[in-house]
C-alpha positions as CSV (number, residue, x, y, z in Angstrom):
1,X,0.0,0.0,0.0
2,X,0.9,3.5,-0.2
3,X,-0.8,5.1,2.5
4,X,-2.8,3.5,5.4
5,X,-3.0,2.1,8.9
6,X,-1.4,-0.7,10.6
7,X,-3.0,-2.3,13.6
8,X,-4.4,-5.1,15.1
9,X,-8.0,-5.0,15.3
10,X,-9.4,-2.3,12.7
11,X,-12.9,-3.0,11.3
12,X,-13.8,-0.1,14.1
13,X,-11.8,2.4,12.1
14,X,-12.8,5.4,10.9
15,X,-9.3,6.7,9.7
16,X,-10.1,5.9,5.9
17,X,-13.1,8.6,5.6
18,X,-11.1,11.1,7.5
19,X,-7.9,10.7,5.4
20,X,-9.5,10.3,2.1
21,X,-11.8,13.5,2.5
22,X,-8.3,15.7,3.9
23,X,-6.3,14.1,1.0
24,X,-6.5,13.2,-2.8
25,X,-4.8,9.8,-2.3
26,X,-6.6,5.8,-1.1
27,X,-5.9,4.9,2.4
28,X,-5.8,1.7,3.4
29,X,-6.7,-0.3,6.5
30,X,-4.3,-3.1,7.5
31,X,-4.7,-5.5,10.4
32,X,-1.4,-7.0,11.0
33,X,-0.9,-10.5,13.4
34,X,2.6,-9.4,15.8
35,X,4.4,-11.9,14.7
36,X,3.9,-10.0,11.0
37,X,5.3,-6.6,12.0
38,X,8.8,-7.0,11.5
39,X,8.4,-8.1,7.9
40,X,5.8,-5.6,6.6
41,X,8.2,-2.8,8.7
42,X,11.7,-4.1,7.1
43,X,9.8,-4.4,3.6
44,X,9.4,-0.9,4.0
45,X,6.8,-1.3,0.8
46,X,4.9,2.1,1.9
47,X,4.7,5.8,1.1
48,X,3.6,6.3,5.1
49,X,1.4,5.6,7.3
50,X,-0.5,5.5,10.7
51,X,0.3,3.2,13.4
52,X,-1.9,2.2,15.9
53,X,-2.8,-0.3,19.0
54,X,-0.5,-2.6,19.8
55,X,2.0,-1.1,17.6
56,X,2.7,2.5,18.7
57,X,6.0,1.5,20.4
58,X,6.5,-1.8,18.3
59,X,7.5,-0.3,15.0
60,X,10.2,2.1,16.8
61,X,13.1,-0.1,16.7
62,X,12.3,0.2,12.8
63,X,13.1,3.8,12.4
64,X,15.8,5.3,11.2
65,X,14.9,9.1,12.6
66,X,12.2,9.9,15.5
67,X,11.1,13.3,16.0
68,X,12.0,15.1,19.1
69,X,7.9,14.9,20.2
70,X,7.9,11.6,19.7
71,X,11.4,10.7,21.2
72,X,10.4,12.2,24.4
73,X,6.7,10.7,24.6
74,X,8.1,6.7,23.9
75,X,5.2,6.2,21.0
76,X,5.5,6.4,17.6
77,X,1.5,6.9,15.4
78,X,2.7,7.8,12.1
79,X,5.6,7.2,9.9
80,X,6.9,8.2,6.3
81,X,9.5,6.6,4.1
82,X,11.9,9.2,2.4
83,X,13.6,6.8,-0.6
84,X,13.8,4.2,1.8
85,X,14.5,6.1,5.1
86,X,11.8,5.7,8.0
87,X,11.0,8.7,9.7
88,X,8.6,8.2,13.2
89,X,6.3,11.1,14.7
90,X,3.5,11.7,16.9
91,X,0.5,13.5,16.1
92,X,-1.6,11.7,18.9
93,X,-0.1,14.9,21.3
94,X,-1.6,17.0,18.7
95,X,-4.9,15.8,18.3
96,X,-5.3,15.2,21.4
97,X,-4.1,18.6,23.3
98,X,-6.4,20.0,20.6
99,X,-9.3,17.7,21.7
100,X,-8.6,19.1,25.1
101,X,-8.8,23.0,24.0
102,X,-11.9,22.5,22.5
103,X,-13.9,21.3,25.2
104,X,-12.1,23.1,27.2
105,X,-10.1,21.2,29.8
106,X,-8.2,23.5,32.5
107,X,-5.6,21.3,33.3
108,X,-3.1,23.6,35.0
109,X,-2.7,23.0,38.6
110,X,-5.2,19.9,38.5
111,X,-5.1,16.5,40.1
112,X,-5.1,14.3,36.9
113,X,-6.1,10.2,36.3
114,X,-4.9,9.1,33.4
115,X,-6.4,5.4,32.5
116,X,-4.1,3.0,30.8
117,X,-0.3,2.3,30.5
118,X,0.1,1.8,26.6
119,X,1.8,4.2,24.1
120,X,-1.2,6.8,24.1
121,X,-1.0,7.0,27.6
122,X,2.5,8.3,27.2
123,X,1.2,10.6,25.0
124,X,-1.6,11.6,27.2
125,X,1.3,12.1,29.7
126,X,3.1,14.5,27.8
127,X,0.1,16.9,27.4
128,X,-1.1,17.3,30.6
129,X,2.4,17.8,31.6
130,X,2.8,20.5,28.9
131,X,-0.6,21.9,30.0
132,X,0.3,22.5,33.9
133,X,-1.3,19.3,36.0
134,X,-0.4,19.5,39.1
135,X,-0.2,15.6,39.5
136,X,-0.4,12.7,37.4
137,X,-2.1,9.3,38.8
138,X,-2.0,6.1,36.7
139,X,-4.5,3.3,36.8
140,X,-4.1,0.1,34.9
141,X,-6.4,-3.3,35.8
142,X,-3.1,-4.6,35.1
143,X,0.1,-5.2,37.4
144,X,2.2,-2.3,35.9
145,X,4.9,-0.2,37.5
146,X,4.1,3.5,38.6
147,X,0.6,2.8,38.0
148,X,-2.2,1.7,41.0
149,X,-5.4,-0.2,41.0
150,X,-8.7,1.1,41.1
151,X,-8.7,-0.2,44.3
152,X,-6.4,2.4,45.2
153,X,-7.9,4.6,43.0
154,X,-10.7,4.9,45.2
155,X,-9.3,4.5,48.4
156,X,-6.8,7.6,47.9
157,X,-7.5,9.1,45.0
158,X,-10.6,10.1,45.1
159,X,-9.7,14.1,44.5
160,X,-8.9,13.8,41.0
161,X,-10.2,16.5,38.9
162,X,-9.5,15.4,35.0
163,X,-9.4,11.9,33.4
164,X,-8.0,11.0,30.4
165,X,-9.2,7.9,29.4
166,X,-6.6,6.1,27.2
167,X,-7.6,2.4,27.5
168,X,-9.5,0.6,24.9
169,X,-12.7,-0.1,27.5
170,X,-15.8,0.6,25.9
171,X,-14.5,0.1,22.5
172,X,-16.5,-1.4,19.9
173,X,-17.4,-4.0,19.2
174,X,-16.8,-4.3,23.4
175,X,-19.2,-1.2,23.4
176,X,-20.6,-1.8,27.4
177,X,-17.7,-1.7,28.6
178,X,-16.5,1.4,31.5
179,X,-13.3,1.5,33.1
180,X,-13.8,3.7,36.5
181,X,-16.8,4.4,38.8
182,X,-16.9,8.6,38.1
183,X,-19.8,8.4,41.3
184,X,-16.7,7.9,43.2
185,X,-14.7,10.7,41.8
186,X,-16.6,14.2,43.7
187,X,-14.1,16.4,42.4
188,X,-14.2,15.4,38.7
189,X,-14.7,18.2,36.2
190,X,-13.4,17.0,33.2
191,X,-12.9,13.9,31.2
192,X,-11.2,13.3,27.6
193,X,-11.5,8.9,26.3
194,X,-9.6,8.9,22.8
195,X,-12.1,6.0,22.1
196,X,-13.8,7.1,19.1
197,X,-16.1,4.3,17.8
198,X,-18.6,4.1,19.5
199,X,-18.8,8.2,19.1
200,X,-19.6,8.2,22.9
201,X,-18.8,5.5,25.1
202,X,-20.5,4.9,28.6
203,X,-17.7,6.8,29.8
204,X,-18.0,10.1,28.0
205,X,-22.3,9.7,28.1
206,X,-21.8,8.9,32.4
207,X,-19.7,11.8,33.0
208,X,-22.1,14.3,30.2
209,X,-24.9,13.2,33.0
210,X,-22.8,14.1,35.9
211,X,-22.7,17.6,34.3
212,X,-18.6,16.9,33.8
213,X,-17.0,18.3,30.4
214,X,-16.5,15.2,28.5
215,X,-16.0,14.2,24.7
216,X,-14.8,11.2,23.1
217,X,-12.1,10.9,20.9
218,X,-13.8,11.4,17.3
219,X,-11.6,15.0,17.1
220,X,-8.8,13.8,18.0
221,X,-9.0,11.4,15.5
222,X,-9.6,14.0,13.1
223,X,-7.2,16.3,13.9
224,X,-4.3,13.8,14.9
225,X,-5.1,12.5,10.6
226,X,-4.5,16.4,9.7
227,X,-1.2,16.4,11.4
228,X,-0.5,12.8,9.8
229,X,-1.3,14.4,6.6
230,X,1.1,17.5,6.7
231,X,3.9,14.7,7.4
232,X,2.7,12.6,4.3
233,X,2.8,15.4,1.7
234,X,5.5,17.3,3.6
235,X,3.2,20.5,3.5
236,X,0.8,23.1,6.2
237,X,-2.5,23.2,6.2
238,X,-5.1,25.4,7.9
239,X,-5.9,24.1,11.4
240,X,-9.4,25.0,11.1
241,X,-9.8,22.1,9.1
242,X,-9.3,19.5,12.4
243,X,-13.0,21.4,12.6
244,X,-14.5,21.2,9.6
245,X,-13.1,17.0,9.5
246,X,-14.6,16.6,12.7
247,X,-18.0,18.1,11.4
248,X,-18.4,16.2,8.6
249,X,-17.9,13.1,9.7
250,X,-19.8,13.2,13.3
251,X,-22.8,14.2,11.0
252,X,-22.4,11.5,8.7
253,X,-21.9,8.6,11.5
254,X,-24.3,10.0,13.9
255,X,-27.8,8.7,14.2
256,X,-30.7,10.5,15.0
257,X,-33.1,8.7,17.4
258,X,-36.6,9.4,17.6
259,X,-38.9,8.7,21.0
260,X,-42.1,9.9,21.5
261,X,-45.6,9.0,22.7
262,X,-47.6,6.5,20.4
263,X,-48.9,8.1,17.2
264,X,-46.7,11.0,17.7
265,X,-45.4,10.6,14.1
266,X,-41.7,9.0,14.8
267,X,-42.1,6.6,11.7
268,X,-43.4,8.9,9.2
269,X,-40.8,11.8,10.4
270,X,-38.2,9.1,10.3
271,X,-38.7,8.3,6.7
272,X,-38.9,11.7,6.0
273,X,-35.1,12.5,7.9
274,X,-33.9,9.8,5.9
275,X,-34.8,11.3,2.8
276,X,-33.1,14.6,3.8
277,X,-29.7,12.8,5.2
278,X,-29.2,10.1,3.1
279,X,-29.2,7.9,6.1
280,X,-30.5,4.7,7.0
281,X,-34.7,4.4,8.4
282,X,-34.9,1.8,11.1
283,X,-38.1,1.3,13.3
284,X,-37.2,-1.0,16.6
285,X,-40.8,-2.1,17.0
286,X,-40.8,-3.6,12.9
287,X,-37.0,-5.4,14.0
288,X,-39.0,-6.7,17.4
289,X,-41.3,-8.2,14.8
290,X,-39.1,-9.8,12.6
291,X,-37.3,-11.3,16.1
292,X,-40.4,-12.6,17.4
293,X,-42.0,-13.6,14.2
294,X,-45.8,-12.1,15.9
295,X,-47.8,-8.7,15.7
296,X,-46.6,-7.3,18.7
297,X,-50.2,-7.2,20.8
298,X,-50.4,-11.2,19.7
299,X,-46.7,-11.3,21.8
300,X,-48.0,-9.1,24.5
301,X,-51.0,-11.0,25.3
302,X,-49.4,-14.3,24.9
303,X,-45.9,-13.5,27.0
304,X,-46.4,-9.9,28.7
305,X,-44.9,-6.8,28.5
306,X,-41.6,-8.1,30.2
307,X,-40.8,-10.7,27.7
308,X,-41.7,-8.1,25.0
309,X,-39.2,-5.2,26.8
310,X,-36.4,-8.2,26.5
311,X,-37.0,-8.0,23.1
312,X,-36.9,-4.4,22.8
313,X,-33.6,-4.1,24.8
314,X,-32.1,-6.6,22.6
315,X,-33.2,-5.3,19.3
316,X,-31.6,-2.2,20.3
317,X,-28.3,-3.6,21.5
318,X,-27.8,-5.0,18.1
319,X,-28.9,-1.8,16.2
320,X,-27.2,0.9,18.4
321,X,-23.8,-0.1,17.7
322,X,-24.6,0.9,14.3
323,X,-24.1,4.4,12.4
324,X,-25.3,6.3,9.5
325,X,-29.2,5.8,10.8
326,X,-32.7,7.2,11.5
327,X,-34.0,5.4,14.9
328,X,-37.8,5.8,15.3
329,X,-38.0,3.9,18.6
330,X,-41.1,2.1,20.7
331,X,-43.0,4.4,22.6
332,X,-41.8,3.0,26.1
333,X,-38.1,2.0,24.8
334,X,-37.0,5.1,27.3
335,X,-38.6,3.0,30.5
336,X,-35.0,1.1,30.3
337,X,-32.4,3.7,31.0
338,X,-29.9,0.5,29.4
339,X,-32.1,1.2,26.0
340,X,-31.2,5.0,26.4
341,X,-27.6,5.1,26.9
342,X,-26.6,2.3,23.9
343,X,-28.9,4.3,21.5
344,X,-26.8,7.5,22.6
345,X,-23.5,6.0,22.5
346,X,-23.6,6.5,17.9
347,X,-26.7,9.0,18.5
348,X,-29.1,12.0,19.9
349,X,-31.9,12.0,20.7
350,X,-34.8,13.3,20.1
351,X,-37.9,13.8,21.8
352,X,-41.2,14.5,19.6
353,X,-43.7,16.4,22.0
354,X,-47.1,15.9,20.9
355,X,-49.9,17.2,23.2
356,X,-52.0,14.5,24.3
357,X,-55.2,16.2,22.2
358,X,-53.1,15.7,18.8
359,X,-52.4,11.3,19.8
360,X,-54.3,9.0,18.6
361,X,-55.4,5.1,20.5
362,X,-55.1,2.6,18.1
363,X,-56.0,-1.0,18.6
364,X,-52.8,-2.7,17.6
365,X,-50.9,-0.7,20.7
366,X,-51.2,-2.9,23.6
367,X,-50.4,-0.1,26.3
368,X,-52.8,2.9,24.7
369,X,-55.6,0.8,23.0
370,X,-58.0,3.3,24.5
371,X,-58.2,7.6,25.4
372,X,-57.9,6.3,29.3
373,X,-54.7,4.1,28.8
374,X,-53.0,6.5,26.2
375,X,-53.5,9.6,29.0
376,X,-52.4,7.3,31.6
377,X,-48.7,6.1,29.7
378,X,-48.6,10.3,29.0
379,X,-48.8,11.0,32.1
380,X,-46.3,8.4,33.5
381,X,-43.4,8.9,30.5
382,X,-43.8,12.5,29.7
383,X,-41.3,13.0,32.2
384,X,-39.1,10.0,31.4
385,X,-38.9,11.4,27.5
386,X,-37.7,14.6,28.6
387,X,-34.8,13.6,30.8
388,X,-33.9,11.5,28.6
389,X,-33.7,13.5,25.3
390,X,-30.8,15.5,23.8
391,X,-33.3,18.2,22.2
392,X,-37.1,17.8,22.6
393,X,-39.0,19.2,19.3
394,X,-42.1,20.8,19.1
395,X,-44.3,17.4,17.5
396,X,-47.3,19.0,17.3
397,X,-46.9,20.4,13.2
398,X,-47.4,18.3,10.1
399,X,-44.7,15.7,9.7
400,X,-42.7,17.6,6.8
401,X,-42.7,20.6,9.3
402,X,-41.5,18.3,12.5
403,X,-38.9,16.8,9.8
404,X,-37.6,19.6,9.0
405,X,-37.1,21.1,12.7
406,X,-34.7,18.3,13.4
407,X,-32.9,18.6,10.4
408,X,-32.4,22.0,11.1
409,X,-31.2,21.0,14.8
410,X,-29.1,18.2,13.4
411,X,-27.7,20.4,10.7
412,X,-26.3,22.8,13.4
């Protein structure tokens, strides 16, 4: 290949989109068994490319030149052969002190937990340092030197004030995965995980509860692959395009998730949002169908409504991993705060509020088959829906109107 990424495990990657919409060349994505890595690296048959887990300190032996940066940090993430010559750098400290700007981390003077002992933790190390913290604390689940358990974490630590998150927990296709109790953490006012896929991990979406700063690691990823890209064509470009990367692509992956009462449009507006993006209409209560193989009020009154929210929550573990789609979700999918935070890990969500005059009982909806049980389940989730959304819409127009409301939000 001439340009790409090495790695283990990399059918999570979104470094091919990023790299081919910064630069007029194909990117490739190679997985790569260890025992492979010293033959591709002395084969040198490349133009340069990005290294990633396992690898970041693998492939340094292999280099002919390091940059300072990357010297001093102990990881290598991207590399470019000059007629034959390797040269090693790291744009993970770039991407990922620029992650940190824009959401606005204060790290001077602060207490700092850094997750993980791998090569991006080493890079995480060198920007916090460069950025002021006070004190560094490693964690590992591992045995590792210098770093202590979350045993000890929480016994002694509990004032830390920033987390960098640089393990691969919550990781697709591991996607349920967290690595540290942040209800044990008081003091905790920002968090940066440089997992990117899923968009948000249970990490980012726990600590965005808690009212803490927190993003995941789709900018970084962006802007680390600009950096990448000024090495490969030995050129500049304008940093306002780490931006404009990030932009695109978060509005092409994300999905837009629809909840709402009964009758309160989601499937019609679905299919209409999918016209408009380009994405992908699914409805959870059709894929509940297909699992069961029944109308859904034949399964409620043979099993219950327990059996049938098991089937829910599962039809929407396998779907919210997923990007690139239009969610129009069962009216009580939000009743299971599990259903909630999978759908926003690739999502947001939104909350169509039709008054209770505009919905309609229908006979095929086991829960508001009549005026009395519909006003009841109003009553009951109304709340739920709005705690639970990331923008609640006005429902109450004609579907094409609703639609194009949360285009306009998701455009934004």
């Amino acid at each position: 290949m001439k340009y790409g990424l090495i790695g283990e495990h990399l059918t999570h990657s979104f470094s091919k989109i990023i790299h081919e919409e910064i630069g007029d060349y194909v990117y490739e994505i190679k997985e790569i068994e260890p025992e492979s890595v010293d033959s591709f690296m002395k084969a040198k048959d490349f133009l340069a490319i990005n290294v990633t887990i396992p690898y970041k300190e693998t492939v340094i032996p292999y280099l002919d030149y390091i940059d300072d940066s990357a010297k001093k940090i102990g990881a290598v993430n991207t590399v470019v052969n000059k007629n034959g010559t390797l040269y090693g750098y790291n744009t993970d400290y770039s991407g990922m002190k620029a992650l940190a700007l824009k959401i606005g981390l204060e790290i001077k003077g602060k207490k700092v937990l850094i997750i993980g002992t791998g090569g991006t933790s080493k890079t995480a190390t060198a920007v916090v340092t460069d950025m002021g913290a006070r004190e560094i604390i490693y964690v590992s689940n591992i045995k590792v030197e210098g770093a202590y358990s979350y045993e000890e974490v929480y016994a002694n630590h509990t004032d830390a004030e920033i987390i960098f998150n640089t393990s691969p927990v919550g990781m697709y296709p591991k996607n349920d995965g967290t690595p540290i109790d942040l209800s044990k953490l008081p003091k905790l006012e920002g968090l940066l995980d440089v997992v990117y896929n899923p968009i948000r991990t249970n990490l980012v979406i726990e600590a965005q509860r808690l009212g803490i700063k927190a993003e995941g690691g789709l900018y970084m990823l962006g802007a680390q692959a600009v950096y990448a890209y000024e090495h490969f064509m030995a050129t500049s470009v304008d940093k306002t395009l780490c931006d404009s990367i990030f932009n695109k692509v978060l509005a092409e992956k994300d999905n837009i998730i629809l909840t709402g009462m009964p009758s309160s449009g989601k499937t019609t507006i679905g299919k209409l949002l999918a016209e408009k993006t380009g994405k992908t209409f699914v409805d959870t209560d059709d894929e509940i169908v297909k699992k069961i193989g029944m109308d859904i009020p034949s399964y409620f009154a043979k099993y219950g409504e327990a059996e049938f929210r098991k089937a829910e929550s599962e039809v929407i573990m396998e779907i919210s991993p997923k990007n690139s789609l239009i969610i129009a979700t069962g009216g009580g999918a939000i009743l299971n705060y599990d259903n909630i935070r999978r759908l926003k890990q690739n999502g947001k969500i939104y909350f169509l509020d039709r008054c209770l005059d505009k919905l309609m009982p229908t006979s095929d909806r086991p829960l508001s088959s009549d005026i009395n049980a519909l006003k009841k389940r109003y009553d009951e989730r109304y709340p739920i829906y709005k705690a639970t959304c990331d923008i609640q819409v006005d429902g109450n127009g004609a579907p094409d109107e609703v639609a194009d409301l949360i285009y306009g939000e998701y455009r934004k």
